[in-house]
C-alpha positions in Angstrom: -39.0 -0.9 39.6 -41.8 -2.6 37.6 -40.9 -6.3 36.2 -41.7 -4.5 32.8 -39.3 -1.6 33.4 -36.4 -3.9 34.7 -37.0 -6.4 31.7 -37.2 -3.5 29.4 -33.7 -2.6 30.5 -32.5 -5.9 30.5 -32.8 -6.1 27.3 -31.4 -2.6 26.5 -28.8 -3.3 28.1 -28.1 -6.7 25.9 -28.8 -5.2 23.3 -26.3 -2.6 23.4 -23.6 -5.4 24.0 -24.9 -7.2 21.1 -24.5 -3.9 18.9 -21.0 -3.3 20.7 -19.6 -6.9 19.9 -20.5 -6.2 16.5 -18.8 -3.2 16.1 -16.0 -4.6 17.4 -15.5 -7.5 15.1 -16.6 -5.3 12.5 -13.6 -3.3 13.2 -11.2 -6.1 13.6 -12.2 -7.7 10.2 -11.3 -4.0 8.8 -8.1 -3.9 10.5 -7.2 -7.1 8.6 -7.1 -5.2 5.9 -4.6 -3.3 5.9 -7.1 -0.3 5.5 -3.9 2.4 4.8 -2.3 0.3 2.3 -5.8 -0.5 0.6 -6.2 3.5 0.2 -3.2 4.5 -0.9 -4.0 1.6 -3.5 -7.1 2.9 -4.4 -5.6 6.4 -5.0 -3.1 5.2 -7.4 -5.8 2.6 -9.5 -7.7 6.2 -9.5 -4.9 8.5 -10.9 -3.7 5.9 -13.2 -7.1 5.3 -14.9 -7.6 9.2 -15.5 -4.1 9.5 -16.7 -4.4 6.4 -19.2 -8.1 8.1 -20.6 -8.0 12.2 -19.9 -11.5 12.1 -21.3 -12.9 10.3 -18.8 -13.3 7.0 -17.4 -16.8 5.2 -17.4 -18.3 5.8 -13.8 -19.6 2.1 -13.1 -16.7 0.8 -15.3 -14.1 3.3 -12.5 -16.2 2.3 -9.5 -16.3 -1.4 -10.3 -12.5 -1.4 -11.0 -12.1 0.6 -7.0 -14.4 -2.0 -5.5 -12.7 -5.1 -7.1 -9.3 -3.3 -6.3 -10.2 -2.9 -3.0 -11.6 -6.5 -1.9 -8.5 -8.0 -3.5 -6.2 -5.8 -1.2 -8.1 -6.5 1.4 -7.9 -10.4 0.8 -4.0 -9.8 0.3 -4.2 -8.0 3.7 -5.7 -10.7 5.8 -3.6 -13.4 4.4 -0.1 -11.7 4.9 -1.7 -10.9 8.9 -2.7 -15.0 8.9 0.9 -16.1 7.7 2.6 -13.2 10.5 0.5 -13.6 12.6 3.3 -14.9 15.5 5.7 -12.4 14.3 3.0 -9.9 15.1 3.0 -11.3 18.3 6.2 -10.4 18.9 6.2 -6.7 18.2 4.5 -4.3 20.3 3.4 -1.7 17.3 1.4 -5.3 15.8 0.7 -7.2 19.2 -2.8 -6.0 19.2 -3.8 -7.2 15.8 -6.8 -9.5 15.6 -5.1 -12.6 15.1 -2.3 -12.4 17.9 -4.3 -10.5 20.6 -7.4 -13.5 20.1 -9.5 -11.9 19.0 -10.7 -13.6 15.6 -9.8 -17.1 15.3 -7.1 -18.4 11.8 -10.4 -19.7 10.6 -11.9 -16.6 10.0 -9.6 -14.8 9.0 -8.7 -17.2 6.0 -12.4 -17.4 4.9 -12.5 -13.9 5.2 -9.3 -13.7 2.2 -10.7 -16.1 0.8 -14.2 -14.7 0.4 -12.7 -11.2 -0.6 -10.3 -12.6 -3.3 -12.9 -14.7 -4.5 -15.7 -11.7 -4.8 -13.0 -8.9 -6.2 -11.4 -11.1 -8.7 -14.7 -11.9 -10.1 -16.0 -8.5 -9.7 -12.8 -7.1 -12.0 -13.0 -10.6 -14.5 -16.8 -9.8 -15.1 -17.4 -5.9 -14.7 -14.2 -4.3 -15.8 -11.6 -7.0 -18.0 -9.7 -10.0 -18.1 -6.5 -7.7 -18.2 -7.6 -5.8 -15.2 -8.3 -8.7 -13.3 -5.0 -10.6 -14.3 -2.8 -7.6 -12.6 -4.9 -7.9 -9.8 -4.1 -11.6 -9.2 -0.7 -11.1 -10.3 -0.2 -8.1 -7.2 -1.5 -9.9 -4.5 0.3 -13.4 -5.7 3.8 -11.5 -5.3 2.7 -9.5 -2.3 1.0 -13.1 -0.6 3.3 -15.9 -1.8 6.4 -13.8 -2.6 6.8 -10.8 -0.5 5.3 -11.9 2.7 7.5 -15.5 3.6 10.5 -13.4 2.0 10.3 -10.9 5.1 12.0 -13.6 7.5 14.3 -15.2 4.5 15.7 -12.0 2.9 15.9 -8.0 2.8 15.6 -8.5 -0.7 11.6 -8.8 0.6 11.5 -4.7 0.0 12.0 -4.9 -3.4 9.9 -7.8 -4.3 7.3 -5.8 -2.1 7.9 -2.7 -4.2 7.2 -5.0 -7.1 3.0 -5.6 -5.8 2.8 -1.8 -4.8 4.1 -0.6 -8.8 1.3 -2.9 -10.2 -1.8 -1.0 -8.7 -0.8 1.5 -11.7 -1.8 -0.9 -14.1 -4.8 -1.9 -12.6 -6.6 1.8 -13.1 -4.3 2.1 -16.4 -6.3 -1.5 -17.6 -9.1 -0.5 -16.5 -9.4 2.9 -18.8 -8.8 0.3 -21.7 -5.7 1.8 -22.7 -2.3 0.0 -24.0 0.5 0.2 -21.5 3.2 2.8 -22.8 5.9 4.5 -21.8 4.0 6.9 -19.6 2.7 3.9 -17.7 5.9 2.0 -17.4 7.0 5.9 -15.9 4.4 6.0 -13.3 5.4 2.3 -12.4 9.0 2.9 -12.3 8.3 5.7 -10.0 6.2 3.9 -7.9 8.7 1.4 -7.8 11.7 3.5 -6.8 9.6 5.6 -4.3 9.3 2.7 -2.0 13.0 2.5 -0.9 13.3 5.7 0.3 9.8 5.5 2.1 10.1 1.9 3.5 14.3 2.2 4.7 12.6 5.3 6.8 10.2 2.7 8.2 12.5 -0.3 8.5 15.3 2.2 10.6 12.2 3.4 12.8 11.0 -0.5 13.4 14.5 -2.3 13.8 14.2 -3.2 17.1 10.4 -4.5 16.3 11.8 -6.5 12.7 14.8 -7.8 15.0 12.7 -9.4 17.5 10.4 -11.0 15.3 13.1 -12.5 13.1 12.2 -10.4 10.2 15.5 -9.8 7.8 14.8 -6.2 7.1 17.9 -4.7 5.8 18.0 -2.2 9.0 18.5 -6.2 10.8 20.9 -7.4 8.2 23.2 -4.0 8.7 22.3 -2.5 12.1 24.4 0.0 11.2 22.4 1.6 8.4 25.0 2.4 5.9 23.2 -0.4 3.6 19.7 0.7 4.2 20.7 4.7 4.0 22.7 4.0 0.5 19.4 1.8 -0.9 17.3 5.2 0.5 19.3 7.3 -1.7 20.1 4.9 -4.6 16.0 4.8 -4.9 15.4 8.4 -4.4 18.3 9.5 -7.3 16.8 7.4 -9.7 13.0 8.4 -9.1 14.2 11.8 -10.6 14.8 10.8 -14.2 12.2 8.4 -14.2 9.9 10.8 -13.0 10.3 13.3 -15.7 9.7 10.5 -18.6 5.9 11.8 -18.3 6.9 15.4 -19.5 8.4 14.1 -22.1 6.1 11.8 -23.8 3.9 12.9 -27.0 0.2 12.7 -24.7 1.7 15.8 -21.9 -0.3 17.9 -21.5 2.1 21.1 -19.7 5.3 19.3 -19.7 7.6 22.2 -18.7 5.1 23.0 -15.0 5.2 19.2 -14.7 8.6 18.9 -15.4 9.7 21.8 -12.9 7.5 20.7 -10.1 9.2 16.9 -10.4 12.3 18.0 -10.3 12.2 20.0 -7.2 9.6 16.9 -5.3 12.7 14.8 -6.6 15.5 16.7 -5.1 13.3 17.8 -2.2 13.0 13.7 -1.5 16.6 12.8 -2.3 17.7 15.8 0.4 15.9 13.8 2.9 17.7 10.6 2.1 21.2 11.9 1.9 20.8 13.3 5.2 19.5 9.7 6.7 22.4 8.0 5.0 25.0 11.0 6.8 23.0 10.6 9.8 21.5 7.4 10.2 19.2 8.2 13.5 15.4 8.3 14.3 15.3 12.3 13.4 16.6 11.7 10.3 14.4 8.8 9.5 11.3 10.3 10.3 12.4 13.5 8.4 12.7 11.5 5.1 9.4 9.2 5.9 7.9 12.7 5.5 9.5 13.6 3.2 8.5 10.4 0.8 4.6 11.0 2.3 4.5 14.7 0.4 6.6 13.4 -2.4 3.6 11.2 -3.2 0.6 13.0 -2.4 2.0 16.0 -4.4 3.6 14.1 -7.3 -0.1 12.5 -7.7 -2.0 15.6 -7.4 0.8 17.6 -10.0 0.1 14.2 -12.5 -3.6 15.3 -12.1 -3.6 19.2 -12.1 -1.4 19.4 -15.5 -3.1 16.2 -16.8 0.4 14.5 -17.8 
């Protein structure tokens, strides 16, 4: 081999490494994120600012409001993985996370929220509005400060928590310039109440995991699940009513198909969690984490087919 060939793949060779490493931490700064929990964010800022304007929402105004959105999650993300970040450590499903497998350092991962906070809050303040942006601050302040040191204190953390995931509704309602009415305080209220089912499912699947890290999930509190089944059930019962508000309100656009389809999503979801509260094992939990999956991806898509 020629000194020329053997440099030539010398440097291939680095250079592939180079391009490696940076995937990597590229891929580690995204799994700070929270990349799941951003989208299903962005989906709901999305639906909400159609709802709020069925006319249409200005393109830059819509895409300024996603990207803004979507750094300020991703900020929130990174700061609740900084402040677990030896919990994480301690359960197997989070051990390999960037911050307690080593491989980014508490440094960057707090100039990375801060950088992201800083850009989207600016980005919604000067792009979209003030309103907008105040919502946006106000979400990742409850899920950051509130939600997140409340995990190891209280299993009142889940509904603090549901508090920060309701609040992405107003963000795309904001955004579309319209005033908050009872149709947005409906979509809130649902988002709200959908989480108990949903995250009971989770916090029953994860016990062990929560128990080990210290973190006072009401599946620790109660290893029995009686508490956490009755809270899944409690939350799915009242999603029903609340979710029909929407039907009922002067702006519907087919109430009686919207109505119908609710309904049966509702029941369909409460089935799930009375059976988890009779049952109380990991069949029946992942049955109603299921169930509260395709409750939200078709209640979404129904708001958006009859343009409630």
């Amino acid at each position: 081999m020629s000194r020329v060939t053997a440099a030539t793949t010398v440097s291939s060779i680095g250079g592939a490494r180079s391009r490696g490493r940076l995937l990597g931490r590229t891929v580690d700064y995204l799994e700070l994120t929270k990349p799941r929990i951003v989208a299903l964010e962005l989906v709901t800022v999305i639906v909400a600012a159609h709802l709020a304007s069925p006319l249409g929402v200005d393109p830059w105004v819509l895409l300024h409001t996603v990207c803004g959105a979507a750094l300020v999650a991703a900020s929130a993300g990174a700061w609740n993985q900084w402040w677990e970040q030896a919990a994480d450590a301690q359960m197997p499903r989070t051990a390999n996370r960037p911050l307690p497998a080593g491989r980014l350092a508490s440094k960057q991962v707090v100039a990375f929220g801060a950088a992201t906070f800083i850009a989207g809050a600016l980005e919604l303040m000067l792009a979209v509005n003030v309103a907008t942006a105040g919502v946006a601050l106000a979400t990742w302040l409850i899920y950051v400060l509130a939600y997140t040191p409340l995990k190891t204190r209280s299993p009142l953390n889940t509904a603090v928590g549901a508090v920060s995931g309701a609040l992405p509704i107003l963000i795309g309602w904001t955004a579309a310039g319209a005033a908050i009415d009872i149709r947005a305080v409906a979509l809130m209220g649902v988002m709200f109440l959908w989480q108990f089912p949903h995250f009971m499912a989770i916090a029953w699947l994860y016990r062990a995991d929560y128990a080990r890290a210290g973190q006072r999930m009401l599946t620790v509190v109660d290893p029995t699940g009686l508490r956490a089944g009755a809270q899944a059930v409690i939350g799915a019962l009242a999603l029903i009513p609340v979710s029909l508000v929407p039907a009922i309100s002067p702006e519907a656009g087919s109430p009686l198909i919207y109505g119908g389809w609710a309904l049966l999503l509702g029941i369909t979801q409460l089935t799930a969690a009375i059976l988890f509260l009779l049952h109380r094992d990991d069949r029946s939990a992942r049955r109603l984490l299921r169930a509260s999956l395709a409750y939200l991806i078709c209640w979404m898509s129904l708001l958006l087919l009859v343009a409630v």
